[in-house]
VODO-585092 format. One record per residue (C-alpha): x, z, y. Coordinates in steps of 0.05 Angstrom, whole numbers, always signed. Each point is the difference from the previous one (the first is absolute). Example, Ala and Ser with C-alpha at 12.3 -4.5 7.8 and 13.67 -1.06 7.14 Angstrom:
REM residues 2
[atom [+246, +156, -90]],
[atom [+27, -13, +69]],
END
This chain:
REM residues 333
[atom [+0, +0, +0]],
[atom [+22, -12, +71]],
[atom [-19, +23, +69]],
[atom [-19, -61, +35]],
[atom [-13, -4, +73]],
[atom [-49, -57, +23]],
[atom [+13, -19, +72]],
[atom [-71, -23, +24]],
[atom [-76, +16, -25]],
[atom [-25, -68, +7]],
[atom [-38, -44, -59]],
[atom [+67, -5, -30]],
[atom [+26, +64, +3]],
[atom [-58, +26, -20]],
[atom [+1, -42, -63]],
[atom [+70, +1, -18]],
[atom [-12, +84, +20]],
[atom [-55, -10, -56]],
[atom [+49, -38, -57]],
[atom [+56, +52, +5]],
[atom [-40, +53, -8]],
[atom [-34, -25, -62]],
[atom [+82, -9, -12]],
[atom [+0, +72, +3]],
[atom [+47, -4, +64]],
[atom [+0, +58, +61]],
[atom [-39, -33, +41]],
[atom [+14, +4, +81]],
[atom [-40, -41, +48]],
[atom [+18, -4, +71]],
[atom [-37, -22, +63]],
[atom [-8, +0, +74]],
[atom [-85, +6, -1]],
[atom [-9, +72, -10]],
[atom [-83, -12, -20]],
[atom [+36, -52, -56]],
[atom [+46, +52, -25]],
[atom [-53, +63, +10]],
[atom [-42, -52, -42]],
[atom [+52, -6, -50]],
[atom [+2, +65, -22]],
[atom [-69, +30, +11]],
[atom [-41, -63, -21]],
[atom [+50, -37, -45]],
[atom [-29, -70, +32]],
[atom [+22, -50, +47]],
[atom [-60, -26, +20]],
[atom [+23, -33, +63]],
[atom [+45, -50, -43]],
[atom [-21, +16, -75]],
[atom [-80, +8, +11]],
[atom [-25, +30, -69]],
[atom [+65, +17, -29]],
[atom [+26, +70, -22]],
[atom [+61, +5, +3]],
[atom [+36, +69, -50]],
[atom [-10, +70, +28]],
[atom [+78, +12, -13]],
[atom [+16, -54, +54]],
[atom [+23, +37, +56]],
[atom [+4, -16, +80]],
[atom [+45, +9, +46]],
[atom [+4, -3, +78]],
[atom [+64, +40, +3]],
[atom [+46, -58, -25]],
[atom [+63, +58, -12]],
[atom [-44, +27, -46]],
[atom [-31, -66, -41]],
[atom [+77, -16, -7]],
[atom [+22, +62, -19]],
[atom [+33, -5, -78]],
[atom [-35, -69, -1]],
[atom [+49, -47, -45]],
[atom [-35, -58, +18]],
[atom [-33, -23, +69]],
[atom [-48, -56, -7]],
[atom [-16, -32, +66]],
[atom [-70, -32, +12]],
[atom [-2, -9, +68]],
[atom [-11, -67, +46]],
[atom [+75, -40, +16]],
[atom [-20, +5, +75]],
[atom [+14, +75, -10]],
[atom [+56, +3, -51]],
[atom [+56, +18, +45]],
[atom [-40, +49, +35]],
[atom [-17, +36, -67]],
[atom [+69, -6, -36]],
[atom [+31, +28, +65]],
[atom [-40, +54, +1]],
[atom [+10, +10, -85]],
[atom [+70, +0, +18]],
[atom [-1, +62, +47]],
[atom [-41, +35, -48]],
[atom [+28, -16, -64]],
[atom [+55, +44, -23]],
[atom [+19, -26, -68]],
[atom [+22, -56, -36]],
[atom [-66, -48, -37]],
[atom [-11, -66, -15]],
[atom [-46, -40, +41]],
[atom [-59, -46, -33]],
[atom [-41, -44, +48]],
[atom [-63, -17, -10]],
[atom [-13, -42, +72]],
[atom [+6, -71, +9]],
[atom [+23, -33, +64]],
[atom [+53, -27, +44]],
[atom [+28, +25, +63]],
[atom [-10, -55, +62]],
[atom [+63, -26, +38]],
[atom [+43, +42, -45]],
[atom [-30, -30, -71]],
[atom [+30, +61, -32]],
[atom [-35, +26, -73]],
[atom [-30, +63, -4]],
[atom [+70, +23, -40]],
[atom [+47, -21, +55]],
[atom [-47, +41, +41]],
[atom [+11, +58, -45]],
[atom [+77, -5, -7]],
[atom [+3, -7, +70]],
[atom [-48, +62, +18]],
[atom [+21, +52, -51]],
[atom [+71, +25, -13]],
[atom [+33, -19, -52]],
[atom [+13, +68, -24]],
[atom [-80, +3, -11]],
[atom [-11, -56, -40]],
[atom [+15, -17, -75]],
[atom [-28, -69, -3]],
[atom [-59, -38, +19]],
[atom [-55, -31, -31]],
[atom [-52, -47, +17]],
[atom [-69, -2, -41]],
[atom [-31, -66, +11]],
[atom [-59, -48, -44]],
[atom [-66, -13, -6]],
[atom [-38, +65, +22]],
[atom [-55, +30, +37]],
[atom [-6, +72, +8]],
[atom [-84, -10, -9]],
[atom [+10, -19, -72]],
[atom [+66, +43, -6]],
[atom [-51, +65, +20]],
[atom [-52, -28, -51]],
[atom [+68, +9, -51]],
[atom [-15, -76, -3]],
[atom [+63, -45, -37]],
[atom [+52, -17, +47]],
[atom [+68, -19, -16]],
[atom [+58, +2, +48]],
[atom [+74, -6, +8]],
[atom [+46, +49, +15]],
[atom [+67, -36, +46]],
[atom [+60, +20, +13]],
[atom [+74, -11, +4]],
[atom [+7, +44, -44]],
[atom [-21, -15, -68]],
[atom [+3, +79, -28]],
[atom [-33, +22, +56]],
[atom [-58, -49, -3]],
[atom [-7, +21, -76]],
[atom [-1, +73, +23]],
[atom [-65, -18, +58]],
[atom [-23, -40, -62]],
[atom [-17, +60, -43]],
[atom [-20, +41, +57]],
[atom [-54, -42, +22]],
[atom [-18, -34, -72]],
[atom [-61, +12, -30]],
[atom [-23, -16, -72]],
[atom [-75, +1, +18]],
[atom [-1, -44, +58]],
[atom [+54, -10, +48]],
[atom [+61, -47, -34]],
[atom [+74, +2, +37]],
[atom [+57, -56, -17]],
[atom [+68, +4, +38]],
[atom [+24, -55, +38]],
[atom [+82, +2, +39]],
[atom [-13, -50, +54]],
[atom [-19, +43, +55]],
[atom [-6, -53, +46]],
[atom [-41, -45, -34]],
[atom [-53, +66, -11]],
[atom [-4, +12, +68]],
[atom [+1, -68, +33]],
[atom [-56, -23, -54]],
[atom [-55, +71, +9]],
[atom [+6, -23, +78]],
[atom [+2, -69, +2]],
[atom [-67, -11, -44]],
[atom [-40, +46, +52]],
[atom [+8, -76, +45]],
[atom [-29, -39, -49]],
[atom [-57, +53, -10]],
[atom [-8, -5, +72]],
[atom [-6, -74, -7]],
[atom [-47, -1, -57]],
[atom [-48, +54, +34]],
[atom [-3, -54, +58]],
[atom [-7, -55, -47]],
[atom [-70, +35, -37]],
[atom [-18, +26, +71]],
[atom [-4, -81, +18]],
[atom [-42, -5, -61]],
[atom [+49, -42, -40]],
[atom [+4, +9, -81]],
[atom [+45, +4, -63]],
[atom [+37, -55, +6]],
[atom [+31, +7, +74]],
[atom [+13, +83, -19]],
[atom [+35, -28, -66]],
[atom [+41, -50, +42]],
[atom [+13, +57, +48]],
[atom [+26, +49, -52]],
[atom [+43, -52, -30]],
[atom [+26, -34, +63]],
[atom [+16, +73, +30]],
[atom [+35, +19, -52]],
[atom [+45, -58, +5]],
[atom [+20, +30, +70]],
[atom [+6, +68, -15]],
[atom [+49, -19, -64]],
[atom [+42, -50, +57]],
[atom [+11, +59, +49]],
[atom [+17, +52, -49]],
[atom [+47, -35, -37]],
[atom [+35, -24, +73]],
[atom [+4, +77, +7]],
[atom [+30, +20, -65]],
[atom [-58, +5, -49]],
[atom [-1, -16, -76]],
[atom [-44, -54, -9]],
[atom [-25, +16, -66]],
[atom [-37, +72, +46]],
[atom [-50, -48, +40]],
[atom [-35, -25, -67]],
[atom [-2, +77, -25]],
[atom [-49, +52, +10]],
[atom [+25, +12, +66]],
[atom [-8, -61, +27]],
[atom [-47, -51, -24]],
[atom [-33, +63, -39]],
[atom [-12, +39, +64]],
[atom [-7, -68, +42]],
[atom [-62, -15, -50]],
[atom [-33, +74, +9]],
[atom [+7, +1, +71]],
[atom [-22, -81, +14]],
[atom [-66, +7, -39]],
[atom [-20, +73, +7]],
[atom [-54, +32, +38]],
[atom [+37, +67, -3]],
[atom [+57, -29, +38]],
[atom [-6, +18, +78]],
[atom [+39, -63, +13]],
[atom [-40, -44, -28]],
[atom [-54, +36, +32]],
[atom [+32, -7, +62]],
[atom [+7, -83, -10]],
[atom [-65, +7, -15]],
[atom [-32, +29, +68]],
[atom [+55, -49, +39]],
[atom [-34, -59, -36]],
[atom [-66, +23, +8]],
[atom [+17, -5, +80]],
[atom [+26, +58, +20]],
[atom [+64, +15, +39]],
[atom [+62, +38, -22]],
[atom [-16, +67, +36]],
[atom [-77, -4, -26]],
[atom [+28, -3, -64]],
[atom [+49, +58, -4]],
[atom [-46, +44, +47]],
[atom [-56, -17, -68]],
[atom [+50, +21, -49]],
[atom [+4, +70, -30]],
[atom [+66, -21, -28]],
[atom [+71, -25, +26]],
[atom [+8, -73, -16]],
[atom [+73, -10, -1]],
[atom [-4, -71, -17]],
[atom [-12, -7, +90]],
[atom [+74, +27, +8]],
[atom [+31, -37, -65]],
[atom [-32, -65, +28]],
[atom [+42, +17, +63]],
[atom [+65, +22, -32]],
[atom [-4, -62, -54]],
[atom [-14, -47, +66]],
[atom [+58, +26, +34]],
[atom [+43, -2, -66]],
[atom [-14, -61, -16]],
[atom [+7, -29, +68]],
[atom [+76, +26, +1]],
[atom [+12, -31, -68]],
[atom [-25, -68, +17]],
[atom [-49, +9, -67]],
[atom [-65, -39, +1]],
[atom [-54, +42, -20]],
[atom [-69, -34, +21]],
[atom [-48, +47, -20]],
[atom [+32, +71, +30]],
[atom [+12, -43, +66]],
[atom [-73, -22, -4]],
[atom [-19, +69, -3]],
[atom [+41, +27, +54]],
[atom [-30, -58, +36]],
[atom [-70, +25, -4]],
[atom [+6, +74, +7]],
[atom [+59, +9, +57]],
[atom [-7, -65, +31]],
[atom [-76, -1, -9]],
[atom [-21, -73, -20]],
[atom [-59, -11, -35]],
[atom [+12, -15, -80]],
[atom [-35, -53, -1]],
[atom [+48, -37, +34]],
[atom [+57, +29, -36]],
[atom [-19, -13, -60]],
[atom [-13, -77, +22]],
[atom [+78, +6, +18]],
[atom [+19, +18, -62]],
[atom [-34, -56, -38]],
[atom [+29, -54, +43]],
[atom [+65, +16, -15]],
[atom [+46, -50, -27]],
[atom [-10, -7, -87]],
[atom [+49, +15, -28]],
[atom [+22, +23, -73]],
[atom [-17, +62, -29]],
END
């Protein structure tokens, strides 16, 4: 058994709160929303993110983030990119101990296009960290909660230590982990796809069908394997549960918020409409941004995520867009 600290009490810290529990882990949950956390631990729901779901009466919240670390081996973080720094700085002032890190977000940083680990090695010491690990596929936390079956991959640089998050976070009944040693490719691929779900929400919110969201997935892929590679990815990651896998999930889902999201922006309304309607960060916005700005630098062609950036920060309407895109010169596949 280990003491695990989870570093936000959203929908997925609350269901990755529920999995290690049923793991038989210590269980720490920590939060900024006092209600959430008093919630937590007198109520055992989450109703704000999780409606209907119980979550285990041995799950305990924190708002005193010395104490949810305290003799915690492992600190899970849960909590939107845009405030990663800002939370890892402050982990790193109250953290007095060496454990290994496991991230559970998905996102890259704008203008810097740094991966939630880089983040990490550059926010904590060095003396408080024994490895990272990022834990990335196909899952939502609604069918997680429901102990629903989900597998994911557990990535890292180092192989022993993604083998040692593997058993931590494996379940028999439900929740599947595989290792995976191409960091890069992990990240890059859990981030990228939230574009493409963006893309596809738009797509139904026009009222297309099937066949342009099968296109979609397909072609996007195509650009999310071309920049990850260009940045030091294996290949061989993007056509593995944590790419296509969680591209698939997140493209076609109506649990995913970004999809969701595409969806309102298709449907006609404007960015901030959008993000003020959602209960829910949707990290594919800033990934869109970072990917745009990436890509730019790298002189990569990558139609779709420009298209995208396009219609949310430069506010065309899709329609038009998406007419762009299908006069483009043919080419071969």
């Amino acid at each position: 058994m280990s003491v695990i600290t989870v570093i936000g009490a959203g929908s997925w810290g609350s269901g990755l709160s529920l999995l290690l529990s049923d793991n038989n882990h210590e269980v720490k949950v920590y939060d900024l929303d006092q209600g959430l956390i008093t919630e937590i631990n007198t109520k055992h729901t989450n109703e704000r993110y999780l409606p209907g779901a119980k979550l285990p009466s041995n799950i305990v919240g924190y708002i005193d983030l010395e104490e949810a670390l305290k003799d915690s081996e492992v600190v899970l973080t849960v909590v939107p990119t845009k405030v990663m720094r800002q939370a890892l700085k402050n982990i790193n002032q109250a953290l007095d101990h060496q454990v290994i890190f496991v991230n559970a977000s998905k996102g890259i940083e704008p203008t810097t296009f740094k991966r939630v680990s880089e983040i990490v090695f550059e926010e904590i010491d060095a003396t408080k960290i024994k490895g990272f690990v990022a834990l990335t596929g196909p899952s939502h936390a609604e069918e997680v909660i429901k102990r629903q079956l989900t597998v994911v991959s557990a990535s890292s640089d180092n192989l022993e230590l993604a083998k040692k998050v593997q058993l931590i976070f494996n379940n028999d009944e439900y929740f599947r982990v595989y290792t995976l040693n191409d960091l890069i490719g992990a990240e890059l691929g859990s981030s990228l796809k939230n574009i493409i779900a963006l893309a596809s929400g738009i797509l139904a919110g026009l009222g297309y069908g099937d066949n342009a969201k099968a296109a979609l997935i397909t072609r996007g892929l195509a650009e999310m394997r071309r920049l990850a590679i260009k940045v030091g990815a294996k290949e061989a990651t993007l056509y593995g549960l944590t790419g296509i896998g969680d591209l698939i999930v997140t493209a076609t889902s109506l649990h995913s918020r970004n999809y969701q999201a595409g969806l309102k922006i298709g449907s006609g309304k404007n960015l901030k409409e959008t993000l003020a309607s959602m209960t829910m960060v949707v990290e594919g916005v800033r990934s869109c941004e970072a990917a745009y700005q990436l890509a730019t630098s790298l002189n990569i062609e990558m139609p779709i995520t420009f298209a995208v950036y396009d219609v949310i920060f430069n506010e065309r309407e899709p329609k038009e867009v998406i007419k762009e895109l299908m006069q483009r010169t043919l080419k071969h596949e």
